[in-house]
N, C-alpha and C positions, 0 to 999 in steps of 0.2 A: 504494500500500500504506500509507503511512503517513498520508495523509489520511483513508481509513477507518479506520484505528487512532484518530485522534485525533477523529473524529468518535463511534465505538464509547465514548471514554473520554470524552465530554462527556454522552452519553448514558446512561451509568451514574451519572457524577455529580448528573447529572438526577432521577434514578429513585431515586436513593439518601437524597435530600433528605426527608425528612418531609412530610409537607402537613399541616397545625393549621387546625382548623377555627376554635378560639375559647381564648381563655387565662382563666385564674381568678385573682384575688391577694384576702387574699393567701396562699403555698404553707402556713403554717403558723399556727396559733392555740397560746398556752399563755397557759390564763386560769387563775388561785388566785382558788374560787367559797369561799363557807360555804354548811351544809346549811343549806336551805330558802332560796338564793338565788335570784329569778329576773331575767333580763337578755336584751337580744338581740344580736347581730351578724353583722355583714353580710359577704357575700359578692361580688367585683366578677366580671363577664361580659362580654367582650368579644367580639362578635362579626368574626373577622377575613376573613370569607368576601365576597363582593360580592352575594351573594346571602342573602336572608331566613331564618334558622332558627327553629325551637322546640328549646327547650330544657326538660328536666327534673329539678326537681331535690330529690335524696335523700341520706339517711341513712342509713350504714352504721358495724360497728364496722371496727376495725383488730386484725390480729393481726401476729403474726412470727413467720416460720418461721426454720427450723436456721441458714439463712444470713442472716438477718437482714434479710430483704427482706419489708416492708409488703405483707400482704393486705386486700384491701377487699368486706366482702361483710355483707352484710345478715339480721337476724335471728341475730347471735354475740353479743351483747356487750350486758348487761342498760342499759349508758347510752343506749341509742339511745332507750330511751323515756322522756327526761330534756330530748333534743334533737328540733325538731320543726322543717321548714320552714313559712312563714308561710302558700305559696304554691308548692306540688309541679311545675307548670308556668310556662314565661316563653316569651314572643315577643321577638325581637331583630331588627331590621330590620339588613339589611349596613352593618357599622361602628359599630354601635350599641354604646351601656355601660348596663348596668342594675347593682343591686346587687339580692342573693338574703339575704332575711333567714331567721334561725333564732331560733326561740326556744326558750329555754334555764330550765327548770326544774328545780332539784334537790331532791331528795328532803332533810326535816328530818331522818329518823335515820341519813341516810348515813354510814357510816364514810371515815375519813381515806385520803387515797391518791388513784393517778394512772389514769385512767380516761381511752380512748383509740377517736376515732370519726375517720369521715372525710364531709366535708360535700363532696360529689358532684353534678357538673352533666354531666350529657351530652344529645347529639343526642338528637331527637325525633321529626325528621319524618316525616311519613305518604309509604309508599312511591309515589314517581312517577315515572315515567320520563324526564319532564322534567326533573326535578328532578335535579342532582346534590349529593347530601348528601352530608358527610363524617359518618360515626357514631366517637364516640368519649365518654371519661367521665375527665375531671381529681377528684379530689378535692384538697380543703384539708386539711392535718391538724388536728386538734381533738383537745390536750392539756388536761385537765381536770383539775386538782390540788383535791381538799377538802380545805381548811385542817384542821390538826390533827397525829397525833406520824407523821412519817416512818420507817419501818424498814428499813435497806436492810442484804438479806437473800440473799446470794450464796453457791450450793453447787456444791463441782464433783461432776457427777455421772459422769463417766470422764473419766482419763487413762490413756494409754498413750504409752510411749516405749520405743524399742530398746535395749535393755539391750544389745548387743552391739557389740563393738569391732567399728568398720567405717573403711575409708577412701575411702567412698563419699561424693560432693560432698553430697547429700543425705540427712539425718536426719528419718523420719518422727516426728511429734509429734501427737495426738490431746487434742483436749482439750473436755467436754461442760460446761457449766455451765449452771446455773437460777436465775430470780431468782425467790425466795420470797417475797421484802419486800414492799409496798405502793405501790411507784414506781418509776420509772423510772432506771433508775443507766448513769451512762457506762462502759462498762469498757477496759481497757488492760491491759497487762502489762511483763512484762520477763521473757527469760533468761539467766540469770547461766552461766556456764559459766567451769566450775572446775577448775586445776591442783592438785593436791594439795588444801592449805588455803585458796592464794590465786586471789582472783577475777581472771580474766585477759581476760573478754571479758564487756559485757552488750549483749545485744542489743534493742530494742523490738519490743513484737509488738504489733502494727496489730490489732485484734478488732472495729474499725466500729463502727456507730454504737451507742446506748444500746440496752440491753436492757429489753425495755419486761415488765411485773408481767408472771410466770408463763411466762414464753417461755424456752425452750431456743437455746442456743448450737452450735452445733459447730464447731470451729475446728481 
């Protein structure tokens, strides 16, 4: 009995593991261009497989949703036609490293502010049954800041809290906020919680990562 157990719990450990076809670095870019900059930079691909890949590779914007969690999808986001790759396809023989260049033009009357893509490499290969491919698609982040005046421009758009005396361990707290400004702002908090006059407890409230132009919070 207990040898099937622990063979059952090797095998879950097994299965549970990831398989990574190929890694990208590096995870993030924040470059300060001026309008009518143009520049390039590269992108590294590692092929971690023992066998040969193609690879493809694309330009998308990035968004954020309520919780804060980076979407990556194509045709959202007017920078992507700012960023171009050099070279939309690559071949990687197993264990192989290439770099994936971008070129990067921006527009002369662009206005100031923080503009947000993701430079994307996934599997390619033509189905075969010989073949076992892993399909899958890393992006880099690609922060783009235009020099010029920063406005950082934070509203809360709902709060709610239980106005009633409870001696319940938990107190719900709601809270929506939007960044209106032009870049991307870290946020955080504090609450303060109050006897009478005097402040007797403040606690931190954790709100994750930056809240990138125009994206909704819910927290």
């Amino acid at each position: 009995m207990f040898k099937k157990w622990w063979l059952g719990f090797i095998l879950s450990l097994f299965f549970a593991i990831p398989v990574q076809a190929f890694t990208i670095s590096p995870t993030k870019y924040l470059i300060t261009v001026d309008p009518g900059d143009a520049q390039t930079i590269d992108v590294k691909i590692k092929n971690e497989e023992r066998i040969d890949h193609n690879f493809k590779i694309l330009v998308g914007g990035l968004q954020q949703n309520s919780q804060g969690v980076l979407i990556f999808e194509q045709g959202t986001v007017v920078a992507e036609d700012w960023v171009k790759p050099e070279k939309d396809k690559m071949f990687l023989r197993a264990g192989a490293t290439a770099s994936a260049s971008f070129l990067l033009n921006i527009p002369k009357d662009l206005p100031s502010g923080s503009y947000f893509l993701g430079l994307a490499v996934e599997t390619a290969d033509s189905v075969d049954k010989n073949v076992n491919a892993l399909n899958g698609r890393l992006f880099s982040i690609l922060i783009l800041r235009v020099a010029g005046e920063a406005r950082e421009v934070l509203s809360i758009e709902k709060w709610i809290g239980d106005n009633r005396l409870t001696w319940n361990a938990d107190w719900p707290l709601t809270l929506e906020i939007k960044n209106n400004g032009n870049i991307d702002i870290p946020i955080r908090g504090e609450i303060e919680i109050l006897s009478g006059i005097e402040k007797s407890k403040v606690i931190e409230w954790k709100m994750g990562d930056n809240l990138l132009v125009g994206a909704v919070r819910d927290l």
